[in-house]
Each structure stands twice: as C-alpha cells, then as structure tokens.
MARMI-282634 format. One record per residue (C-alpha): residue in three letters; x, y, z. Coordinates in steps of 0.02 Angstrom, whole numbers, padded with zeros to 5 digits, always signed. Layout:
REM residues N
ALAXYZ ...
//
This chain:
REM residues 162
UNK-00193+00958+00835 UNK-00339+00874+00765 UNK-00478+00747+00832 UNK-00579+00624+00778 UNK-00713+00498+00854 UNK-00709+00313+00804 UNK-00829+00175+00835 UNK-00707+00027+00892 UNK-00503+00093+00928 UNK-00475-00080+00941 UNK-00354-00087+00774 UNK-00295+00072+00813 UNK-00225+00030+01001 UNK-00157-00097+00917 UNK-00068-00037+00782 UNK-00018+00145+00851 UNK+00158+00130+00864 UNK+00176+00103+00682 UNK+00062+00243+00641 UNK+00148+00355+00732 UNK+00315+00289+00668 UNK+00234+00292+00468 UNK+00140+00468+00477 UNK+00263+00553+00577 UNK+00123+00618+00736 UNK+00087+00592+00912 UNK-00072+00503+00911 UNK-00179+00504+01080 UNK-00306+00373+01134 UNK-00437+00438+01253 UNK-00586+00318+01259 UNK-00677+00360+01079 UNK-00595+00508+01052 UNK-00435+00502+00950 UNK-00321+00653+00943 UNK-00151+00691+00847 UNK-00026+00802+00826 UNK+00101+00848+00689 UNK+00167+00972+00558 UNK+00014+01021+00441 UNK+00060+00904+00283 UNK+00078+00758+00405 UNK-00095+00787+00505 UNK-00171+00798+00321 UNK-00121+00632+00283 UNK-00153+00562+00449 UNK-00329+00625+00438 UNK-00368+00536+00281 UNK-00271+00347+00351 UNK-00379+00367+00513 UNK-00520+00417+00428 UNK-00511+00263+00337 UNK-00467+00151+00490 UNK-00626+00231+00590 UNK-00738+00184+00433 UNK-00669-00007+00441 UNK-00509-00048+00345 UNK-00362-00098+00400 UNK-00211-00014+00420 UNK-00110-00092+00302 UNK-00236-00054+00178 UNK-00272+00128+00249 UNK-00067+00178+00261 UNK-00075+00132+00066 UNK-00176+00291+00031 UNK-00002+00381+00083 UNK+00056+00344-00095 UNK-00004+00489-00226 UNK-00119+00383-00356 UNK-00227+00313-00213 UNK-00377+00388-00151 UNK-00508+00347-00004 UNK-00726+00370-00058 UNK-00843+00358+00044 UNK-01042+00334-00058 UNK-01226+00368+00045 UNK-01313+00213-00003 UNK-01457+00312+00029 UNK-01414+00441-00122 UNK-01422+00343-00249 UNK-01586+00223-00185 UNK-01780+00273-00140 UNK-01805+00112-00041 UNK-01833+00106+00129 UNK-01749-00066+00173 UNK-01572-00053+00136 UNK-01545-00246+00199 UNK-01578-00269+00014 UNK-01477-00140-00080 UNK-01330-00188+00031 UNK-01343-00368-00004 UNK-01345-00328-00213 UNK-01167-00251-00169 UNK-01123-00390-00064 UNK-01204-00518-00164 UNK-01226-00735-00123 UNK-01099-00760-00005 UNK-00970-00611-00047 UNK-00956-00657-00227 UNK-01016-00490-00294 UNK-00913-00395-00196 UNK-00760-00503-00220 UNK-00775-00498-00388 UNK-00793-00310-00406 UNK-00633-00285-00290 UNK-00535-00413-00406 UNK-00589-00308-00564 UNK-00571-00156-00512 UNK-00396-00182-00418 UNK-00498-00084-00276 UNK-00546-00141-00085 UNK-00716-00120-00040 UNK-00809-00117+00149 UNK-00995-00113+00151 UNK-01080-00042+00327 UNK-01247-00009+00345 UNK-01281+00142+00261 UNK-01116+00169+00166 UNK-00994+00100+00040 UNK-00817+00137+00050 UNK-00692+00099-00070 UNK-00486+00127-00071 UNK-00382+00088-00242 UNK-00312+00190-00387 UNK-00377+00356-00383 UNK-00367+00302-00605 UNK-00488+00157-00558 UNK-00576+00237-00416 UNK-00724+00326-00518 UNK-00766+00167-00633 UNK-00791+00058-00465 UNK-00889+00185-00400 UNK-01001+00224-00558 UNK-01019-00017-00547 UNK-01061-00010-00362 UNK-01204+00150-00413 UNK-01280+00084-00556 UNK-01306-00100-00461 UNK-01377+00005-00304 UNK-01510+00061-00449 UNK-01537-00105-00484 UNK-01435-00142-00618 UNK-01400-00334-00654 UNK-01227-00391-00571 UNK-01180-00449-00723 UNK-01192-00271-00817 UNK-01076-00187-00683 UNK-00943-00327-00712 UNK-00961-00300-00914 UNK-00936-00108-00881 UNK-00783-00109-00756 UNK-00705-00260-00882 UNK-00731-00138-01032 UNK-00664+00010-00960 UNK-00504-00100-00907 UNK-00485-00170-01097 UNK-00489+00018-01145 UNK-00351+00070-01015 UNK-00236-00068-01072 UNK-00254-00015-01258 UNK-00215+00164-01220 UNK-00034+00093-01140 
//
C-alpha cells in the first residue's frame, strides 16, 4: 500500500473508477491523502499516473505513460535560473498568449504543464530529453526562436536515421 498527497482530488474523484479499472488497484480517497493498493508492478505504475495527475495532467494524458516509450519529467525552474522573480522565466516558457508553449508541445510531440516553480513534461521517452534540453536553454534566456531551430533539427535528424 502506498500514499500520496495531492493538491486538488478533484480529477481524481472523478475519474477513479477507471483508474482502478486501467491500473488494476484499490485506490482510496481520504481528504488530501490518496492511498492504493495492488501487486508491486501495478502500484509502480500507479505511482508514476498519479504522480502525474497530482502535478496537473489529465488522466487521459497521465494513463498514456502506461505504454513503455513514454516517460513523465518533472524540471526545478529554479535549477537552471539565478533570478529571483520567476513570473518572468515562467512566462518565456509560456510565452504571448500560450504560443511558446504550444509550439514547443507541437514540435516536440510532448505535453507540457507549467506551475509555479516547475515544468513538467509527458511524451516519448526518444523525444523527452531534446524538449527538456529547449525548455532549459530558453529558462537561460535563450531566444524562443533558437529552441524551436534546435528541437526542429534534432527531428530532421531522427527522420533521416529511419
């Protein structure tokens, strides 16, 4: 039996029937406290969809990281940054109006959720580290545009090795 805490269980109430029925465990609601219980393999792989779901996706997209070649990353803003304010780092990723973000999720086939002091990211576990290595480098303060040019190039390469 393992536990976890989340923030809001509001997705969670909602969709717990199918988790249970998907990941094969007993999951127990008890305020913020979220506890299930399975065979060992099964609680593995719950622990990484509901870690997920407690950082912000959705389940649809957190019961994809079931599959083998997709992974779940979390990145500390504060890691890779020496500023104080992170209201600005944060909206680099997020950019005017979503585009930057958007556009990184559409070109690195990956989906992205930005909270206040964190980035996490689910996709291809392939495609995974050149999304992460885009999202870094524009947290240093490279230009948008640069990060796009990178993640592009490294996709060109990947379709001329198949």
């Amino acid at each position: 039996m393992e536990t976890m805490f989340f923030e809001k269980t509001a997705e969670l109430r909602r969709q717990k029937e199918e988790l249970e029925k998907e990941l094969n465990v007993k999951i127990k609601i008890l305020g913020r406290k979220v506890t299930f219980e399975g065979s060992a393999i099964e609680e593995y792989e719950a622990a990484i969809v509901l870690d997920a779901m407690s950082f912000g996706f959705s389940a649809k997209s957190a019961l994809e990281l079931r599959k083998e070649y997709m992974a779940f990353k979390k990145i500390h803003i504060r890691d890779f940054t020496r500023r104080k304010n992170l209201n600005d780092v944060r909206s680099r990723i997020i950019g005017k109006e979503g585009k930057t973000k958007r556009t990184l999720e559409e070109i690195s086939n990956c989906e992205i959720i930005i909270t206040e002091s964190e980035v996490g990211i689910i996709g291809e576990a392939e495609s995974m580290d050149s999304a992460i290595q885009a999202i870094i480098s524009i947290v240093r303060g490279t230009k948008q545009s640069n990060a796009y040019r990178y993640l592009e190039r490294i996709n060109r390469t990947k379709k001329k090795i198949l």
